[in-house]
C-alpha positions in Angstrom: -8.8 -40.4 -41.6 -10.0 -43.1 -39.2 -9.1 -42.5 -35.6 -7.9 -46.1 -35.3 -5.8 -45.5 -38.0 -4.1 -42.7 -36.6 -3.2 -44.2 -33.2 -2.1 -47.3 -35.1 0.6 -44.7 -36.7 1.4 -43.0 -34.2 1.8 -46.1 -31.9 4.2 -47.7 -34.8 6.0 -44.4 -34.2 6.3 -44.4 -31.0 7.8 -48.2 -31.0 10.4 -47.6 -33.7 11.6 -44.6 -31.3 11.7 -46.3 -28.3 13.6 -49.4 -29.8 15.6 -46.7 -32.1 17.4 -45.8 -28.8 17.1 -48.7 -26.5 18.6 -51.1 -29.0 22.1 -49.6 -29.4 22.3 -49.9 -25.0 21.2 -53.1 -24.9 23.6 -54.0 -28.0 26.7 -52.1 -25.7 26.8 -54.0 -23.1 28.9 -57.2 -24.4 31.0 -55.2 -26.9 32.4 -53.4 -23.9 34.6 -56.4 -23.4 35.9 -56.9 -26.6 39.4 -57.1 -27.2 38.9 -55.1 -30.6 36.9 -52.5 -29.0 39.5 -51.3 -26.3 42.5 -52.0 -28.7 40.4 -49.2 -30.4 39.5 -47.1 -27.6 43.6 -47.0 -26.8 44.0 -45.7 -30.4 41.7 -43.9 -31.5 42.9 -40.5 -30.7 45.9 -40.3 -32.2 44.2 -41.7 -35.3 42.0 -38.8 -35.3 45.0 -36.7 -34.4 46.5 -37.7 -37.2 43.5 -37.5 -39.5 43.0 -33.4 -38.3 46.5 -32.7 -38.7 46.6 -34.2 -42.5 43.5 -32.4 -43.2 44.7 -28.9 -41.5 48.0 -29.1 -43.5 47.0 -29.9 -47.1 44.9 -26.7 -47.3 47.9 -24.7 -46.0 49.8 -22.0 -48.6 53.1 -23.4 -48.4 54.2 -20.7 -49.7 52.5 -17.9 -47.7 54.4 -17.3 -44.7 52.0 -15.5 -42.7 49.5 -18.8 -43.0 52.1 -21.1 -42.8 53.7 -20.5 -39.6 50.6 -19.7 -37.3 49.6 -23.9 -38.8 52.5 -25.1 -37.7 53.0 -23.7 -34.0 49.8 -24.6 -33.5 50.2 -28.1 -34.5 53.2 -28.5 -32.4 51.4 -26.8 -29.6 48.7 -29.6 -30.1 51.3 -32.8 -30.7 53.1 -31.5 -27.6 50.2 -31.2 -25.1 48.3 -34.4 -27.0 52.2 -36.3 -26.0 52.1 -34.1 -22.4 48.5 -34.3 -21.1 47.3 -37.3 -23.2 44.0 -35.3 -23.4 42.3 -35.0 -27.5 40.0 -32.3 -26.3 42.4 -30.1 -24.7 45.5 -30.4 -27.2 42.4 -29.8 -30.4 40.8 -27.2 -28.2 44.5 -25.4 -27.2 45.8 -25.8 -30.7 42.7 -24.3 -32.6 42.7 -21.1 -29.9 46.8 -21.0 -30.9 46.0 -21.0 -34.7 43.3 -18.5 -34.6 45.0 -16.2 -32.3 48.2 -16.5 -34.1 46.4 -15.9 -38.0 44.6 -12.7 -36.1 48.0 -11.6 -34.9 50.0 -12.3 -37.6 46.9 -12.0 -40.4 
């Protein structure tokens, strides 16, 4: 291969990675003031509250009481400190350590 050729490529490369992840910064800056995007940011977490829980329970044995009851006190535990502390990554983190330790304990 020519030499030119291969600094061409690699320069090309180099470009689309630069612009690959200077464009989405430079793109930030006026959708930080947009109405829809903090009318999201306010909602998003109970969306994807809402969207884990739905997904948790379907796969749950209704009616197996020993996997059924660990699922639920730990999605209480995790609505209750999402409503308390208004914090997604402590009511997730606190309501997956409830359900596994409960399914080891109960399990």
């Amino acid at each position: 291969m020519n030499t030119m050729y291969l600094i061409a490529i690699l320069a090309v490369a180099g470009l689309v990675t630069v612009l690959l992840r200077a464009v989405p910064f430079a793109l930030l800056a006026p959708i930080r003031e947009s109405r829809l995007i903090k009318w999201l940011d306010r909602r998003m977490a109970v969306g994807i509250m809402a969207i884990l829980s739905v997904y948790t329970m379907m796969d749950v044995a209704w009616s197996d009481l020993q996997a059924t009851v660990p699922t639920l006190v730990a999605l209480v535990v995790t609505v209750g400190l999402h409503l308390w502390k208004h914090n997604l990554m402590t009511s997730i983190l606190n309501g997956t350590v409830v359900c596994i330790a409960l399914s080891a304990v109960v399990g």
